[in-house]
mmCIF file of the N, C-alpha and C atoms, coordinates in Angstrom:
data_MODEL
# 
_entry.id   MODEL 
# 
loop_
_atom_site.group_PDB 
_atom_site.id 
_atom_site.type_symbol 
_atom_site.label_atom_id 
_atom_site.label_alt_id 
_atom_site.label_comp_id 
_atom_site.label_asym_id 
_atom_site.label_entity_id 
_atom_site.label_seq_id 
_atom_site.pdbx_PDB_ins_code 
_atom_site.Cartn_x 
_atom_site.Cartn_y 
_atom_site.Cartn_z 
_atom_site.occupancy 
_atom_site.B_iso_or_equiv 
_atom_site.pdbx_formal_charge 
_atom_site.auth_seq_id 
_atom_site.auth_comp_id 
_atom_site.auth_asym_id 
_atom_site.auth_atom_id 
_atom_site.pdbx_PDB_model_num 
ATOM 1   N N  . UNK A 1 1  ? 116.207 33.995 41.443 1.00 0.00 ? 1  UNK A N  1 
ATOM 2   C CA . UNK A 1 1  ? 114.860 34.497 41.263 1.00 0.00 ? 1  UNK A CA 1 
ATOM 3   C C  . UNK A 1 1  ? 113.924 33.312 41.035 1.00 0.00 ? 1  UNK A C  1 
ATOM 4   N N  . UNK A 1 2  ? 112.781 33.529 41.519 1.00 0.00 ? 2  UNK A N  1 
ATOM 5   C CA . UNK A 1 2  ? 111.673 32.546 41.646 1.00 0.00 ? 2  UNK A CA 1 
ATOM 6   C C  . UNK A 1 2  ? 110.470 32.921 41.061 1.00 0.00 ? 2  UNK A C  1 
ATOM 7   N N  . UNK A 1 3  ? 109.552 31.785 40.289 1.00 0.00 ? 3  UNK A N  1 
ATOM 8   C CA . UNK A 1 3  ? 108.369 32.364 39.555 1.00 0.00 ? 3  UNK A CA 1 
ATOM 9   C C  . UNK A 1 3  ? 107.133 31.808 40.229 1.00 0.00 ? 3  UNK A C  1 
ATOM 10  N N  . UNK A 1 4  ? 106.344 32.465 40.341 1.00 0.00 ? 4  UNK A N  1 
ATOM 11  C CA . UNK A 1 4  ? 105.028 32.091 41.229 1.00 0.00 ? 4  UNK A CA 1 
ATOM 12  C C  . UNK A 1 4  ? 104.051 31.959 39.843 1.00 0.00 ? 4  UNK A C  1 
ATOM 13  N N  . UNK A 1 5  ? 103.279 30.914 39.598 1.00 0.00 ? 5  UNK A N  1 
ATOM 14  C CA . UNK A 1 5  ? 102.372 30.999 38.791 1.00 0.00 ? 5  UNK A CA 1 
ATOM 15  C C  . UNK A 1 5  ? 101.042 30.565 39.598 1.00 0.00 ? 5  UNK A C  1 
ATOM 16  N N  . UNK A 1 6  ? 100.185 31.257 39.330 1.00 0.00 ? 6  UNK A N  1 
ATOM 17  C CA . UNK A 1 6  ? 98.851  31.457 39.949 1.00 0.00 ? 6  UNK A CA 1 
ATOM 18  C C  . UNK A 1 6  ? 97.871  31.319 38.818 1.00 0.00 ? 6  UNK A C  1 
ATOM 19  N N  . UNK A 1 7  ? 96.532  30.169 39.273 1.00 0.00 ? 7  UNK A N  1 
ATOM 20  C CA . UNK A 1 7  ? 95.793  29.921 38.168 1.00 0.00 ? 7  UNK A CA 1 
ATOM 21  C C  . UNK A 1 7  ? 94.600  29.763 39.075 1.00 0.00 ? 7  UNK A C  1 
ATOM 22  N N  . UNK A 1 8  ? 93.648  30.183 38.358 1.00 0.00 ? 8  UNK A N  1 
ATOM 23  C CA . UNK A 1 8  ? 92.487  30.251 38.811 1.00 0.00 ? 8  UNK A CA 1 
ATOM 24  C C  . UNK A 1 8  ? 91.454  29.934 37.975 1.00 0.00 ? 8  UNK A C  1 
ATOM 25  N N  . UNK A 1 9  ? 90.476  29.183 38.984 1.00 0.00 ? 9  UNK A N  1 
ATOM 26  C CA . UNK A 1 9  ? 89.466  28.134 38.212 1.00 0.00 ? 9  UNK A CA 1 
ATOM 27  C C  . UNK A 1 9  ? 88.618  29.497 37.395 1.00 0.00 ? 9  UNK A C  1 
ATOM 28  N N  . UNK A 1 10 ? 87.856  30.346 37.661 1.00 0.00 ? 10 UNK A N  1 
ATOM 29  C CA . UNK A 1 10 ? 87.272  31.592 37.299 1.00 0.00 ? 10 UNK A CA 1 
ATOM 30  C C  . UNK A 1 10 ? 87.779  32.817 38.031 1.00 0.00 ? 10 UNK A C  1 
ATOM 31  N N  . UNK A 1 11 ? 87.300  33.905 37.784 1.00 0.00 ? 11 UNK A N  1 
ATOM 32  C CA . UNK A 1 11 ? 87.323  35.157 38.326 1.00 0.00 ? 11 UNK A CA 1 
ATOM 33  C C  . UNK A 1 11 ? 87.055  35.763 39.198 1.00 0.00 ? 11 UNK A C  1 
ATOM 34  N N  . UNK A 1 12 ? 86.343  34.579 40.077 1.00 0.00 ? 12 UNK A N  1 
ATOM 35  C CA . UNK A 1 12 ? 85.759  34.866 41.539 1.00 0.00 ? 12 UNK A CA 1 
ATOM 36  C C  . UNK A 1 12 ? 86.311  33.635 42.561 1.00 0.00 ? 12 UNK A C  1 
ATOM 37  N N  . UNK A 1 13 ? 87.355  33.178 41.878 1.00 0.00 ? 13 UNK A N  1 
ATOM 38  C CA . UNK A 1 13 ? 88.239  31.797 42.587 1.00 0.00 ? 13 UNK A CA 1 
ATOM 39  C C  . UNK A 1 13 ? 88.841  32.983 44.090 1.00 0.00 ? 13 UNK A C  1 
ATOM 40  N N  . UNK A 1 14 ? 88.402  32.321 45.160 1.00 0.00 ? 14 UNK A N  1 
ATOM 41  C CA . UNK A 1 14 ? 89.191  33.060 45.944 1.00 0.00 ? 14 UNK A CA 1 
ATOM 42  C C  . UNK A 1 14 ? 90.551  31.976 46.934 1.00 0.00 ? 14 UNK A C  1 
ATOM 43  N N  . UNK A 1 15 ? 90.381  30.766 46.323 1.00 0.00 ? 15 UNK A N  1 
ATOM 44  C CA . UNK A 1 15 ? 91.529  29.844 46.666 1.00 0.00 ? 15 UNK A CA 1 
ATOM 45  C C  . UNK A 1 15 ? 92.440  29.243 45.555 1.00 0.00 ? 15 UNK A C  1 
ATOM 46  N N  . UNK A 1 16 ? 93.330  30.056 44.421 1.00 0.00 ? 16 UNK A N  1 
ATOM 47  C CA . UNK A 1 16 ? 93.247  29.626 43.283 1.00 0.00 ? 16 UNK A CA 1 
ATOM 48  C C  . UNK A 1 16 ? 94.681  28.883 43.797 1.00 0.00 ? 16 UNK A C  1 
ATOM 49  N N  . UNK A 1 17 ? 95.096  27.990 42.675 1.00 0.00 ? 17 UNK A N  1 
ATOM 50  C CA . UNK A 1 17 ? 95.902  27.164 42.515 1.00 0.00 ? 17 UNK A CA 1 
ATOM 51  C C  . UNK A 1 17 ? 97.333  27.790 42.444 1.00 0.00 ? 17 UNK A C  1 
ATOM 52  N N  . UNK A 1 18 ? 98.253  28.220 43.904 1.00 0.00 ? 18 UNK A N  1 
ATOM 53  C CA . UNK A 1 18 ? 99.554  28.492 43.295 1.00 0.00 ? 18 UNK A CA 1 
ATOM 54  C C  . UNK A 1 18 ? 101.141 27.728 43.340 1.00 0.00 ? 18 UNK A C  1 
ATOM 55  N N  . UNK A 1 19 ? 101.848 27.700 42.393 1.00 0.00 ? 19 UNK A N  1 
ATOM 56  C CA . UNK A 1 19 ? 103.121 26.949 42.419 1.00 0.00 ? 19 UNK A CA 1 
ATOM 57  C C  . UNK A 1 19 ? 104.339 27.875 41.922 1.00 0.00 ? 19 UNK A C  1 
ATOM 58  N N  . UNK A 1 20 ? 105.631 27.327 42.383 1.00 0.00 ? 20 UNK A N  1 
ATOM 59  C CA . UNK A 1 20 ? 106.028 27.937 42.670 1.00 0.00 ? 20 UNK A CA 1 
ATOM 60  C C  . UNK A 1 20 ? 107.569 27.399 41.959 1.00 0.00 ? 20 UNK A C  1 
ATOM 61  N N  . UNK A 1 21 ? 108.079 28.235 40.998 1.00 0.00 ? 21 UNK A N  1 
ATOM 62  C CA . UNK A 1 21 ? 109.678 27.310 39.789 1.00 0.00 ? 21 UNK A CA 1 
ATOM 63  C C  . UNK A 1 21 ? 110.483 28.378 40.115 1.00 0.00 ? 21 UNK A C  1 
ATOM 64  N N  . UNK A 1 22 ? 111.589 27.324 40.530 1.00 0.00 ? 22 UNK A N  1 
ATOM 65  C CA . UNK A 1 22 ? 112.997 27.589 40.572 1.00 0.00 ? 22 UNK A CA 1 
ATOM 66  C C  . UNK A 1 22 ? 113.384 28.807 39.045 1.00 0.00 ? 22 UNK A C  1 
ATOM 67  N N  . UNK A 1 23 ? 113.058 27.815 38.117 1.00 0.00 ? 23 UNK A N  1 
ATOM 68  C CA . UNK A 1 23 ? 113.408 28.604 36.587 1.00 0.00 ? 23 UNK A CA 1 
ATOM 69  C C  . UNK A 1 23 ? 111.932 29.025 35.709 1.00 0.00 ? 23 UNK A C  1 
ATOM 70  N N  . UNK A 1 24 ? 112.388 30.413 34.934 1.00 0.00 ? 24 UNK A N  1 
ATOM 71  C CA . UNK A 1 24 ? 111.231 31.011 34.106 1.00 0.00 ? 24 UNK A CA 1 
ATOM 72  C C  . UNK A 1 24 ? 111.188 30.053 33.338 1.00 0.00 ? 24 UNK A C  1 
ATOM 73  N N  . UNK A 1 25 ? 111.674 28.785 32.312 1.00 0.00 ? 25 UNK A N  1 
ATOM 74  C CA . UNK A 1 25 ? 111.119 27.827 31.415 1.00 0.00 ? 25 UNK A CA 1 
ATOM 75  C C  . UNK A 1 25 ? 110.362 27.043 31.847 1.00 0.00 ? 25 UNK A C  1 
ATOM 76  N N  . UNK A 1 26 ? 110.426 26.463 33.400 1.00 0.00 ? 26 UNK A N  1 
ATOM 77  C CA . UNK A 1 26 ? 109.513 25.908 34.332 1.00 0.00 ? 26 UNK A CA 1 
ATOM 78  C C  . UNK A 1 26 ? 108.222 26.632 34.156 1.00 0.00 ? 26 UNK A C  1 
ATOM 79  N N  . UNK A 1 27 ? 108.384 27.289 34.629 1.00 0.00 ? 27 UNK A N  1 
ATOM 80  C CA . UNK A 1 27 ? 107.071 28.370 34.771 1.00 0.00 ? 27 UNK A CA 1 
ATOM 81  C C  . UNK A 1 27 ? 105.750 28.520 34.061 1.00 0.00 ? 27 UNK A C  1 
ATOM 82  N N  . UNK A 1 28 ? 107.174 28.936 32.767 1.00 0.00 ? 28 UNK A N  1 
ATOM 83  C CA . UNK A 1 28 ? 105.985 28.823 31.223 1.00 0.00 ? 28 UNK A CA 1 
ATOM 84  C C  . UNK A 1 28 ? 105.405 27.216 30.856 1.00 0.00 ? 28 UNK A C  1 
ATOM 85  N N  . UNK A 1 29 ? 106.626 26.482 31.010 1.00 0.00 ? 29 UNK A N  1 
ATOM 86  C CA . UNK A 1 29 ? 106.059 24.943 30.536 1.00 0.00 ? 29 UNK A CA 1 
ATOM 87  C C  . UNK A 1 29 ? 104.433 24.753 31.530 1.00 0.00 ? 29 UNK A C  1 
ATOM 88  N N  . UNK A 1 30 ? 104.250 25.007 32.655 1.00 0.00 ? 30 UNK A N  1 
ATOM 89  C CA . UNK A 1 30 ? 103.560 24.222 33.796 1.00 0.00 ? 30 UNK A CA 1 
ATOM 90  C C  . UNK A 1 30 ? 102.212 25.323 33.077 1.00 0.00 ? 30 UNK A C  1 
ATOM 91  N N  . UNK A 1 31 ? 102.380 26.838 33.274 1.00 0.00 ? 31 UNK A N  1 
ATOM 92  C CA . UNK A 1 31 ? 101.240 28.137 32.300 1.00 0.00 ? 31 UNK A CA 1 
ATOM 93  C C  . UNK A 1 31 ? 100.614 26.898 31.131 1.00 0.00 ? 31 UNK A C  1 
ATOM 94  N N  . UNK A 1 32 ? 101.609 26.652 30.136 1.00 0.00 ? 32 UNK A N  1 
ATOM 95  C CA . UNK A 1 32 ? 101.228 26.316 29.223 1.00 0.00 ? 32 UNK A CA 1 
ATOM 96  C C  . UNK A 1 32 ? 100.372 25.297 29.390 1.00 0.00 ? 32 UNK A C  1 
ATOM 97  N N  . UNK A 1 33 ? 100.631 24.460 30.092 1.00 0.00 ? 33 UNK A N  1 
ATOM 98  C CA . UNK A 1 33 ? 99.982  22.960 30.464 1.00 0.00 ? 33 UNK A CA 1 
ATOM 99  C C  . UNK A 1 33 ? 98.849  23.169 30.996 1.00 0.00 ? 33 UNK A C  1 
ATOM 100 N N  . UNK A 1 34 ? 98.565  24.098 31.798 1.00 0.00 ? 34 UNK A N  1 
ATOM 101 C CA . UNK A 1 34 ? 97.491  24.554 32.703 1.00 0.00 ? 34 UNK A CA 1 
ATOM 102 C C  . UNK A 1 34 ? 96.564  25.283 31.085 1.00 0.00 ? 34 UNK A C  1 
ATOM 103 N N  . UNK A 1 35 ? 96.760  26.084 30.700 1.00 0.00 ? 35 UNK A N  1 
ATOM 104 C CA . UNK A 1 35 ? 96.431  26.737 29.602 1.00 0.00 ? 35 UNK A CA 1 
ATOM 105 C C  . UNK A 1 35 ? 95.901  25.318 28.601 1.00 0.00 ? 35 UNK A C  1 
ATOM 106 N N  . UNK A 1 36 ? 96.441  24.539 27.969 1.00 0.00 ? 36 UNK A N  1 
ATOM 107 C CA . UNK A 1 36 ? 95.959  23.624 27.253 1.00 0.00 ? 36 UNK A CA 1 
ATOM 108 C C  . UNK A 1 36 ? 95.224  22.847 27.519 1.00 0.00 ? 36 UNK A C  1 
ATOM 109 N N  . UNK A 1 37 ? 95.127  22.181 28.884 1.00 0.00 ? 37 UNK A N  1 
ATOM 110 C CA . UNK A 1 37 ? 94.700  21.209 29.488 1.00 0.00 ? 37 UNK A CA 1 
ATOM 111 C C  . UNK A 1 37 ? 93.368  22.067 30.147 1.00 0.00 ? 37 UNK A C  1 
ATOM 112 N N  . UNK A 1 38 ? 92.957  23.000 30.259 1.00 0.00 ? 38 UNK A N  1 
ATOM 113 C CA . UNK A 1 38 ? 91.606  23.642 30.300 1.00 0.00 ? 38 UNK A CA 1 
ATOM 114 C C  . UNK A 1 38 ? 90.682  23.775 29.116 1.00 0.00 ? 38 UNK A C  1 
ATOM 115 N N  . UNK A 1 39 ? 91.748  24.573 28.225 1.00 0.00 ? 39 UNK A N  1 
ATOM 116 C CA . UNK A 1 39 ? 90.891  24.263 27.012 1.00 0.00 ? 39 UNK A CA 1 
ATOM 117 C C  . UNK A 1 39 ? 90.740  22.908 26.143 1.00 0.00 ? 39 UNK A C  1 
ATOM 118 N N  . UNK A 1 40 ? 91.517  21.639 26.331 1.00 0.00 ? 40 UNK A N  1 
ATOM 119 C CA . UNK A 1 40 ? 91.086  20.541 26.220 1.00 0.00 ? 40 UNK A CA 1 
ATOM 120 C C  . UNK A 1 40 ? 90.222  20.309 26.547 1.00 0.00 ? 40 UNK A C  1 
ATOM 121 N N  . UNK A 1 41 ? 90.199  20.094 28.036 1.00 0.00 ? 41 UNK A N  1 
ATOM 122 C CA . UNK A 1 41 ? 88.569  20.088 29.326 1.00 0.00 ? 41 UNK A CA 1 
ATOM 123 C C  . UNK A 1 41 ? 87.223  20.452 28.195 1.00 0.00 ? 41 UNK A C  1 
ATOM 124 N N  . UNK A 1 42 ? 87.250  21.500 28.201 1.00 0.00 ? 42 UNK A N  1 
ATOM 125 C CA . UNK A 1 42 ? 86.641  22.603 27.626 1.00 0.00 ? 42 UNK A CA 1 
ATOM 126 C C  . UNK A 1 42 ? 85.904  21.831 25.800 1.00 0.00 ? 42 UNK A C  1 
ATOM 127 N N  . UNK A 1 43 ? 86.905  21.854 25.391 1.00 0.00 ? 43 UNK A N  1 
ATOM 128 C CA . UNK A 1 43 ? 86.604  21.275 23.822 1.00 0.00 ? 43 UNK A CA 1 
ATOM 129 C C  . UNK A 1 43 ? 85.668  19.884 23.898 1.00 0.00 ? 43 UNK A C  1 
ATOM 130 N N  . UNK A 1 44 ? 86.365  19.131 25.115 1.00 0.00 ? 44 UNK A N  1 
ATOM 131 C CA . UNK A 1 44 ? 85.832  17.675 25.294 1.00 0.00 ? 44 UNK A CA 1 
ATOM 132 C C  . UNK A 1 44 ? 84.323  17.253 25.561 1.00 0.00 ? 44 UNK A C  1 
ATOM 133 N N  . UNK A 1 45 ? 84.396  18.329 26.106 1.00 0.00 ? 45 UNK A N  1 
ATOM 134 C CA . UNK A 1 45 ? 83.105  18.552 26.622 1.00 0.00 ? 45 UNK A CA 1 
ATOM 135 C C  . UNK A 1 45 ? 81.609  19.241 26.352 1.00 0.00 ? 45 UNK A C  1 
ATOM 136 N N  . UNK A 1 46 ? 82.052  19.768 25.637 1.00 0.00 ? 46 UNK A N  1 
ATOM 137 C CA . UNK A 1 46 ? 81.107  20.730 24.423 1.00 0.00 ? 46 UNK A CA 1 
ATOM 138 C C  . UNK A 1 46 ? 80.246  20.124 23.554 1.00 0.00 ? 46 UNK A C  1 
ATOM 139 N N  . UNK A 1 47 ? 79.078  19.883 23.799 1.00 0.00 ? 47 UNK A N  1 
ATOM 140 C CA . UNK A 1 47 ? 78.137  19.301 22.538 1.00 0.00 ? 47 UNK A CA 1 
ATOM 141 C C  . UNK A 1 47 ? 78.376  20.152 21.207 1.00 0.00 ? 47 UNK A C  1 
ATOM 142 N N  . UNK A 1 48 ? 79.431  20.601 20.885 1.00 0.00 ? 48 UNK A N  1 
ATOM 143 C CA . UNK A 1 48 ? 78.870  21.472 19.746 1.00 0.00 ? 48 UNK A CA 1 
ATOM 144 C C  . UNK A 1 48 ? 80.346  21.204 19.239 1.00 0.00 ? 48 UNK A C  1 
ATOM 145 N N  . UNK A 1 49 ? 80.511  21.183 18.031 1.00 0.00 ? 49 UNK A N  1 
ATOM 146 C CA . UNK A 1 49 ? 81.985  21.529 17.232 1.00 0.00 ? 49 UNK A CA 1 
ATOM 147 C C  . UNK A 1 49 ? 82.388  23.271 17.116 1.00 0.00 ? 49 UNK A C  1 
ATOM 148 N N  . UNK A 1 50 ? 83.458  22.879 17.864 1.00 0.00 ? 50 UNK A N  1 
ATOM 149 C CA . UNK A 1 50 ? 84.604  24.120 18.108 1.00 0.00 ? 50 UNK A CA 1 
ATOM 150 C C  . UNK A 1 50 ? 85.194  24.748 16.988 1.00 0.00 ? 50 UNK A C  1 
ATOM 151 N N  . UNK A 1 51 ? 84.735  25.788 16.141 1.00 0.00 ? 51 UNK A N  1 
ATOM 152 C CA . UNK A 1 51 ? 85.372  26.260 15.126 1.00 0.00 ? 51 UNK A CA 1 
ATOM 153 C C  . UNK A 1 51 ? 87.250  27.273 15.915 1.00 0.00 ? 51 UNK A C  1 
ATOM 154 N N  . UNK A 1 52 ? 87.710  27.229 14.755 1.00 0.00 ? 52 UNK A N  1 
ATOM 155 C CA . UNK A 1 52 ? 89.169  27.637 14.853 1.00 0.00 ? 52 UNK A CA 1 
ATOM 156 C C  . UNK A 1 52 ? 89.113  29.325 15.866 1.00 0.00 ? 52 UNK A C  1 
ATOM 157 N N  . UNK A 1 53 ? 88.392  30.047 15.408 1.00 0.00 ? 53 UNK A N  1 
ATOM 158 C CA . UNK A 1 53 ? 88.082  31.073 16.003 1.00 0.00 ? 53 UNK A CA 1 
ATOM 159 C C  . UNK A 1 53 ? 87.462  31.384 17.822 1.00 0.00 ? 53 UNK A C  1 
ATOM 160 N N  . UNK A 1 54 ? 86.479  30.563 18.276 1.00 0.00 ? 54 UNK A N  1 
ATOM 161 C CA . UNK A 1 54 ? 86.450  29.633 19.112 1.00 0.00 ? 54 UNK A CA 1 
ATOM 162 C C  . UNK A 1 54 ? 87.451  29.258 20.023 1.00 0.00 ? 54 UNK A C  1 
ATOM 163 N N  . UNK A 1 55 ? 88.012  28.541 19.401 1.00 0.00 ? 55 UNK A N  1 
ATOM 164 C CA . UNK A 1 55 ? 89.282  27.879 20.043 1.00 0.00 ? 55 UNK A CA 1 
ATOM 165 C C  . UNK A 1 55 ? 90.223  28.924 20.057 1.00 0.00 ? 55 UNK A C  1 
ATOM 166 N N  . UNK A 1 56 ? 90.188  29.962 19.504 1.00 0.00 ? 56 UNK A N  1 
ATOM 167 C CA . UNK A 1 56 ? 90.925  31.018 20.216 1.00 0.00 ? 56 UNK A CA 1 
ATOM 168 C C  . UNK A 1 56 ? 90.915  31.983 21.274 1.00 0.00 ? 56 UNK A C  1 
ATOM 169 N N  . UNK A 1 57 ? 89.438  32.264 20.761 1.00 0.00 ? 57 UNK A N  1 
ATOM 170 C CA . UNK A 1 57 ? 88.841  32.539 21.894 1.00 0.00 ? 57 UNK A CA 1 
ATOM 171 C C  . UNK A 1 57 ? 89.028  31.744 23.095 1.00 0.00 ? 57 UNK A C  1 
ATOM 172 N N  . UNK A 1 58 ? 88.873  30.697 23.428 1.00 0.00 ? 58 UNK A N  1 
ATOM 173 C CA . UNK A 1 58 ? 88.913  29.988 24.564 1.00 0.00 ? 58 UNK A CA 1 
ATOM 174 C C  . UNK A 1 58 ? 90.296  29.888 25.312 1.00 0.00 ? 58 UNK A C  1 
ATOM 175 N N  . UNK A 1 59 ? 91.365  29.568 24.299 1.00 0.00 ? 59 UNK A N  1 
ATOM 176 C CA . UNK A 1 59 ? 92.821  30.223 24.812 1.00 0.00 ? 59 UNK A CA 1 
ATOM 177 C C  . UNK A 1 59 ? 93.095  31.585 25.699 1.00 0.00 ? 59 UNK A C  1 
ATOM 178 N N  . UNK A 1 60 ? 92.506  32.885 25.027 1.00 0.00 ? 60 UNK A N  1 
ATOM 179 C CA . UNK A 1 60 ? 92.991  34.145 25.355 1.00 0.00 ? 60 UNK A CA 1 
ATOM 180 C C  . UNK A 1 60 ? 91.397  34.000 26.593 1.00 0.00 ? 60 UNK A C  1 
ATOM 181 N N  . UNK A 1 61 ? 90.400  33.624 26.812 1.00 0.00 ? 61 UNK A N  1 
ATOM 182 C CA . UNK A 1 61 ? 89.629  33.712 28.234 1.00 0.00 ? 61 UNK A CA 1 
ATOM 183 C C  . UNK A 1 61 ? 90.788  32.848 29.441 1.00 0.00 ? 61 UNK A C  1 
ATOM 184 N N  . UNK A 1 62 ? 91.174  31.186 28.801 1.00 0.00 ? 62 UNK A N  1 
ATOM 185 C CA . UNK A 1 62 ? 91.864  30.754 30.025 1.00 0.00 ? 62 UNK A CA 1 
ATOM 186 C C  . UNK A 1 62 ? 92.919  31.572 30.158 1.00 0.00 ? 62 UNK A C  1 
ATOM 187 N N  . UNK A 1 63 ? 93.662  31.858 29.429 1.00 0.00 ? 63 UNK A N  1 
ATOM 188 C CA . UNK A 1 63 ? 94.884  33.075 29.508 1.00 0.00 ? 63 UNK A CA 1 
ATOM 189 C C  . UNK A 1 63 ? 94.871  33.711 30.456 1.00 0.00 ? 63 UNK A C  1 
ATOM 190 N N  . UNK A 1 64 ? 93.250  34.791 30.655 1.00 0.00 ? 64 UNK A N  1 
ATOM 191 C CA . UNK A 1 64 ? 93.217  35.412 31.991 1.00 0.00 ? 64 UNK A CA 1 
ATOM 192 C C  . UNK A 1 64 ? 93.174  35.366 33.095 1.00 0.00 ? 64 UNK A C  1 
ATOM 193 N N  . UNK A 1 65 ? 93.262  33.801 32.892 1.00 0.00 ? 65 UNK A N  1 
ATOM 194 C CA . UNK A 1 65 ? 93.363  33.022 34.645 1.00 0.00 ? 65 UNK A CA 1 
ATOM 195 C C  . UNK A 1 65 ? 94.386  32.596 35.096 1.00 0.00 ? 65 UNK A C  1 
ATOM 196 N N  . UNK A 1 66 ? 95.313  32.497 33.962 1.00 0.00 ? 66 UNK A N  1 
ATOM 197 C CA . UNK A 1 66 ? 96.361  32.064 34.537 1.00 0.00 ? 66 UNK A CA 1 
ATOM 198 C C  . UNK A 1 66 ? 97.946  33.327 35.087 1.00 0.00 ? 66 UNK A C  1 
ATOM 199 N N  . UNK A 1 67 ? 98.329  33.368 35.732 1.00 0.00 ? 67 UNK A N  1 
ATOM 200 C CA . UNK A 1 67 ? 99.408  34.729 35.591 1.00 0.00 ? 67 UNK A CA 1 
ATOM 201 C C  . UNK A 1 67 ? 100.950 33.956 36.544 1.00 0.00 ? 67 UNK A C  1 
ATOM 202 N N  . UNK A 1 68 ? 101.912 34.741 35.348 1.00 0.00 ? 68 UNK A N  1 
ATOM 203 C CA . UNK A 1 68 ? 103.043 34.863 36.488 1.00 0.00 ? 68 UNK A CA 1 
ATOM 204 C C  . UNK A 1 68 ? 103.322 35.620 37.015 1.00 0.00 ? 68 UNK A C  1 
ATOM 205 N N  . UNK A 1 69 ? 104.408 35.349 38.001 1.00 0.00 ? 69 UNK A N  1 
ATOM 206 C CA . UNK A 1 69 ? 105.713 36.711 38.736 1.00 0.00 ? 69 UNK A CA 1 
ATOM 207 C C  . UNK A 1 69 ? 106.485 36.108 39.161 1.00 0.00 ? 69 UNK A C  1 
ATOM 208 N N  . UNK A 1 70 ? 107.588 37.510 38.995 1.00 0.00 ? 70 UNK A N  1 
ATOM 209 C CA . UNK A 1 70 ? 108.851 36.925 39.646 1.00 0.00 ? 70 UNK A CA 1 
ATOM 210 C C  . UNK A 1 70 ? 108.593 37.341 41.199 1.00 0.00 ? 70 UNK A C  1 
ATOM 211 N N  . UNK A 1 71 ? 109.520 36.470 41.893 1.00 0.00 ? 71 UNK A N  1 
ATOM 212 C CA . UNK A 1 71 ? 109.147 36.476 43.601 1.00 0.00 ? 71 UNK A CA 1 
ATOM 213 C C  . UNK A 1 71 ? 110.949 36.344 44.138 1.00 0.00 ? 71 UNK A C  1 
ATOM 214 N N  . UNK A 1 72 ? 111.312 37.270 44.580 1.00 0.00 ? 72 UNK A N  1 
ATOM 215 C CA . UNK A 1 72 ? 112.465 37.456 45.144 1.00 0.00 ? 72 UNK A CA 1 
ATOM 216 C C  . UNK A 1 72 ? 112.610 35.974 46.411 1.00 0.00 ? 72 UNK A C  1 
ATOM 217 N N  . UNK A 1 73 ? 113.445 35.326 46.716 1.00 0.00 ? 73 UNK A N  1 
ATOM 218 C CA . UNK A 1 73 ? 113.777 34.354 47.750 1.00 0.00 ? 73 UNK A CA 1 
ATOM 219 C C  . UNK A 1 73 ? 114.737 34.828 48.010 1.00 0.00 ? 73 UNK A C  1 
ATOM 220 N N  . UNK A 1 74 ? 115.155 35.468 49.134 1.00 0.00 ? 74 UNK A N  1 
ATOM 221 C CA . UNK A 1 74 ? 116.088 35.279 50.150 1.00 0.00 ? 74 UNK A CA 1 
ATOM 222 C C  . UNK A 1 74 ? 116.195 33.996 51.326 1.00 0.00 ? 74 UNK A C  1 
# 
């Protein structure tokens, strides 16, 4: 079994970013990276200080861009 993870810059991405792991720990590691490394982007860039709440917020929005599945290979 194979995991397709699909990430997308926003919600109207109609060419989003997909890859493609042998193993589900793959999968999640690369989610996660994609997931952190946006909201890094994100924090870095912000004239304003990011309270804790915030920064959660900003997790569970990139969250919705990012998705897996399993993908059968024959």
């Amino acid at each position: 079994m194979a995991y397709k993870v699909t990430q997308a810059v926003d919600y109207l991405d109609t060419n989003p970013l997909v890859s493609v792991f042998e193993e589900e720990w793959e999968a999640l590691e690369f989610m996660n990276g994609c997931l952190d490394g946006a909201v890094q982007y994100r924090v870095a860039h912000s004239p304003y200080t990011i309270s804790e709440k915030q920064l959660e917020e900003m997790h569970e929005q990139e969250g919705t861009l990012v998705r897996i599945e399993e993908v059968n290979t024959i």
